[in-house]
C-alpha positions as CSV (number, residue, x, y, z in Angstrom):
1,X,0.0,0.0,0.0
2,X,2.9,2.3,1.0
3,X,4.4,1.5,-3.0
4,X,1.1,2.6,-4.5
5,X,0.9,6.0,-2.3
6,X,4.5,6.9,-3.2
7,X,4.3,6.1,-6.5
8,X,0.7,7.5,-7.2
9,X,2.3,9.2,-10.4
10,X,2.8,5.7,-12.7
11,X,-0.6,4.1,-11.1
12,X,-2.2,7.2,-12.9
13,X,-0.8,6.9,-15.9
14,X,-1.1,3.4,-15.5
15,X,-4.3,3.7,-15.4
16,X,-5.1,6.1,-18.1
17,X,-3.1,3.5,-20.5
18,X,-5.2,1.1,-19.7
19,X,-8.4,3.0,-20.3
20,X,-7.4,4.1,-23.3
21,X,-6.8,0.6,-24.6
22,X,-10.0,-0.4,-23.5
23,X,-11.7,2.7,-25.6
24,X,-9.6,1.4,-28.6
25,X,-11.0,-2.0,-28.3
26,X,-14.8,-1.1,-27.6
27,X,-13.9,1.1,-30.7
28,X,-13.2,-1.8,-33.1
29,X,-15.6,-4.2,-32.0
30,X,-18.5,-1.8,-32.7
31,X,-17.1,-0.9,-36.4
32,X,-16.4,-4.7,-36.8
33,X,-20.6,-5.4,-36.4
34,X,-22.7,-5.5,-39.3
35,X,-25.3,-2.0,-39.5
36,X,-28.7,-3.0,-38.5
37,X,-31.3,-2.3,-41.2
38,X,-33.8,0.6,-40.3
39,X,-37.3,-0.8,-39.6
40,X,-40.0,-0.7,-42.0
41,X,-42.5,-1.2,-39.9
42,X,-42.0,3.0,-38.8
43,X,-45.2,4.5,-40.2
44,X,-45.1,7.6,-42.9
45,X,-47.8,9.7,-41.1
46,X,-45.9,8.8,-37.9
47,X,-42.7,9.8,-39.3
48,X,-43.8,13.4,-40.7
49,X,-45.5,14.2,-37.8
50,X,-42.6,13.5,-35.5
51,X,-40.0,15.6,-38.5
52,X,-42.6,18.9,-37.6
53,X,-42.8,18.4,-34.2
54,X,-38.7,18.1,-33.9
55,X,-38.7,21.1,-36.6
56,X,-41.2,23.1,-34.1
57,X,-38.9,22.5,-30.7
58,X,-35.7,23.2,-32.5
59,X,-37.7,26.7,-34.1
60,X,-38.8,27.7,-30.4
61,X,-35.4,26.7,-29.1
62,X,-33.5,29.1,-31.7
63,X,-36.4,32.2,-31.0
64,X,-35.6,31.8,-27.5
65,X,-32.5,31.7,-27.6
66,X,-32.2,35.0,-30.4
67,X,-31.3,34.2,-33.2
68,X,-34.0,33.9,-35.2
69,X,-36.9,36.8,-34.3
70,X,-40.7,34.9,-33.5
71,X,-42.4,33.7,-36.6
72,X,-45.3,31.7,-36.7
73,X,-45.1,27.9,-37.3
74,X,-44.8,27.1,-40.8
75,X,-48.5,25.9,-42.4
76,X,-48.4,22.5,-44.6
77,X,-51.8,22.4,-46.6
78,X,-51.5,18.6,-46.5
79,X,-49.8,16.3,-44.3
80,X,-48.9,13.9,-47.3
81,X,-47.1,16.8,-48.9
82,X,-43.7,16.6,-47.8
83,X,-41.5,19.0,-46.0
84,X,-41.4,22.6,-47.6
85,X,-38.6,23.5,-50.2
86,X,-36.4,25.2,-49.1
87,X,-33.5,27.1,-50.8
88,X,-30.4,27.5,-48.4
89,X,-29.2,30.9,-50.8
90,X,-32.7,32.6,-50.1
91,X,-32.7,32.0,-46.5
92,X,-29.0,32.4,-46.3
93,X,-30.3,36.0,-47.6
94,X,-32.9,36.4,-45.3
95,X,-30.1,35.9,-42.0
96,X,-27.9,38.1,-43.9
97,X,-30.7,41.2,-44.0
98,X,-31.6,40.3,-40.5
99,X,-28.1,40.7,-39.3
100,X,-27.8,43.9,-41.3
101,X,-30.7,45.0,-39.9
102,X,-29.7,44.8,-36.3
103,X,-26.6,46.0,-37.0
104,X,-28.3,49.6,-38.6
105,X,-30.4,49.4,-35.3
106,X,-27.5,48.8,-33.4
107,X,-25.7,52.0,-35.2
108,X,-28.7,54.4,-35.3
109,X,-28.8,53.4,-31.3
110,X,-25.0,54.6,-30.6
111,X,-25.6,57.7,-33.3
112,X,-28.9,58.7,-30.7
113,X,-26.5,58.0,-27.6
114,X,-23.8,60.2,-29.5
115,X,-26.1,63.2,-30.1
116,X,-27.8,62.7,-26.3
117,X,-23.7,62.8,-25.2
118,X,-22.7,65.9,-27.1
119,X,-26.1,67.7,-26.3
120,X,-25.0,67.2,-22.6
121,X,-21.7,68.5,-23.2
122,X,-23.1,71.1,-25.1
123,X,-25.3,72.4,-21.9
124,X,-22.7,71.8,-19.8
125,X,-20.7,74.5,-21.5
126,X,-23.7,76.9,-21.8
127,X,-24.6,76.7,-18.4
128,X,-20.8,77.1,-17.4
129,X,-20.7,80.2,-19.9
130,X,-23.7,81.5,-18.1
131,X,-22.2,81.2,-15.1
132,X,-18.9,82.4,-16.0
133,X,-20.5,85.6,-17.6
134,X,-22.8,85.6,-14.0
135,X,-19.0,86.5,-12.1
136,X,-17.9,88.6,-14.8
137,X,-21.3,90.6,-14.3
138,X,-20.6,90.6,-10.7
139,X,-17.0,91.8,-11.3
140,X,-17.9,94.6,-13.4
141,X,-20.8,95.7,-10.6
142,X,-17.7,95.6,-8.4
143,X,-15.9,97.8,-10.2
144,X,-18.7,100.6,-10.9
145,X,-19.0,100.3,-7.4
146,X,-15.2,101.3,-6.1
147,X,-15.6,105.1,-7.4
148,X,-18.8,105.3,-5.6
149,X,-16.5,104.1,-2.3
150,X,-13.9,106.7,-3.4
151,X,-16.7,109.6,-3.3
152,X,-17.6,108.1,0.1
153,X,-14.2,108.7,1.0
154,X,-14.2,112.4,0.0
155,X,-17.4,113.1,1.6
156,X,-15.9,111.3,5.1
157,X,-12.7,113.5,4.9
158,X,-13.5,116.2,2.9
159,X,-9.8,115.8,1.1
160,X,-9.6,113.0,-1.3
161,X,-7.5,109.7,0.9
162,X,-4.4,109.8,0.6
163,X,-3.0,107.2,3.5
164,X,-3.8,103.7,3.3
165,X,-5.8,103.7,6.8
166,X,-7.9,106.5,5.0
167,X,-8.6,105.1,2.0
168,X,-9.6,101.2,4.1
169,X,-11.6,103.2,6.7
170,X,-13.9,104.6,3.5
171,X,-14.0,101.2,2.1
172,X,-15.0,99.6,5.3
173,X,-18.1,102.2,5.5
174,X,-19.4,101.2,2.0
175,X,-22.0,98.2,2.7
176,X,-20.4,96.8,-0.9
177,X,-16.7,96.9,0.1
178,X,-17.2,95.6,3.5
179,X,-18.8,92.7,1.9
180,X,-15.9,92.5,-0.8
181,X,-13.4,92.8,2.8
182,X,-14.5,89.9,4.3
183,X,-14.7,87.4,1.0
184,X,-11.4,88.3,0.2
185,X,-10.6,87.4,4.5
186,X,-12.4,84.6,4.0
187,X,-10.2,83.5,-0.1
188,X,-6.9,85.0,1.5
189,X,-6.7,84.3,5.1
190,X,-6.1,81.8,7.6
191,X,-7.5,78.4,6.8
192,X,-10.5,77.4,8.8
193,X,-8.9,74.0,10.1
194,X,-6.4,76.3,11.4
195,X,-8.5,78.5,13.1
């Protein structure tokens, strides 16, 4: 037992030589037999019927599955006719403007998702063009603002500012420049985690 264990390698392939020979053997005995003749006794009707059913499951199987899109069950007109014709170019046309088909659907589907994308980017830019034209707005109300602070600043000394504390004292009075003041403390100061 403790030969077999250690040598576990050549018992497999052992094994699988032996198996192998087998198949070889099984293989030649079953060409060496004589074919068995079909039976006659199979009945015509019985046979047809069974061909459309077999015809019908493999039909739902492929719909199912997608390949081929729902049709209905082809109609015989008499049981004793036979299967239908069929041409293997005409429906190996048929697939072909099936698949050409989906693949046009399939292209018009990205085009749409294309045009949906750019039209997005498209508004993006608007609205940030609208907004950047919003600040710019702003900026200029700033600046029509700042000689209005400047006239402030006469009126409060009565001699235009000269000195720096002058000049931020009159800008500090103006309801516009103190709000400017503390957004620009807020942009340029001390961080607020480091408050």
């Amino acid at each position: 037992m403790d030969w077999i264990l250690n040598h576990l390698f050549i018992v497999v392939f052992v094994a699988i030589g032996v198996a192998n020979m087998l198949a070889k053997a099984k293989k030649a005995g079953a060409q060496q037999r004589p074919p068995q003749p079909a039976r006659s006794s199979v009945d015509p009707d019985t046979a047809e019927r069974t061909r459309r059913v077999q015809e019908e499951i493999r039909r739902k199987i492929a719909e199912r599955s997608g390949r081929l899109p729902a049709s209905p069950p082809p109609m015989n007109s008499s049981p004793s006719a036979g299967p239908p014709a069929r041409n293997i170019f005409q429906e190996l046309a048929r697939q072909m403007a099936e698949a050409k088909r989906t693949a046009e659907m399939q292209q018009r589907a990205q085009a749409a998702a294309e045009a949906r994308a750019q039209q997005r980017m498209e508004d993006e830019q608007k609205s940030r063009e609208l907004a950047e034209a919003g600040q710019l707005a702003e900026a200029q109300r700033a600046l029509q603002g700042q000689p209005e602070t400047m006239a402030t600043a006469v009126a409060y000394s009565g001699t235009p500012a000269t000195s720096a504390r002058d000049r931020l004292l009159a800008d500090l009075r103006a309801p516009d420049s103190l709000r400017r003041a503390w957004v620009l403390r807020e942009i340029l100061g001390e961080p607020v985690g480091l408050r």
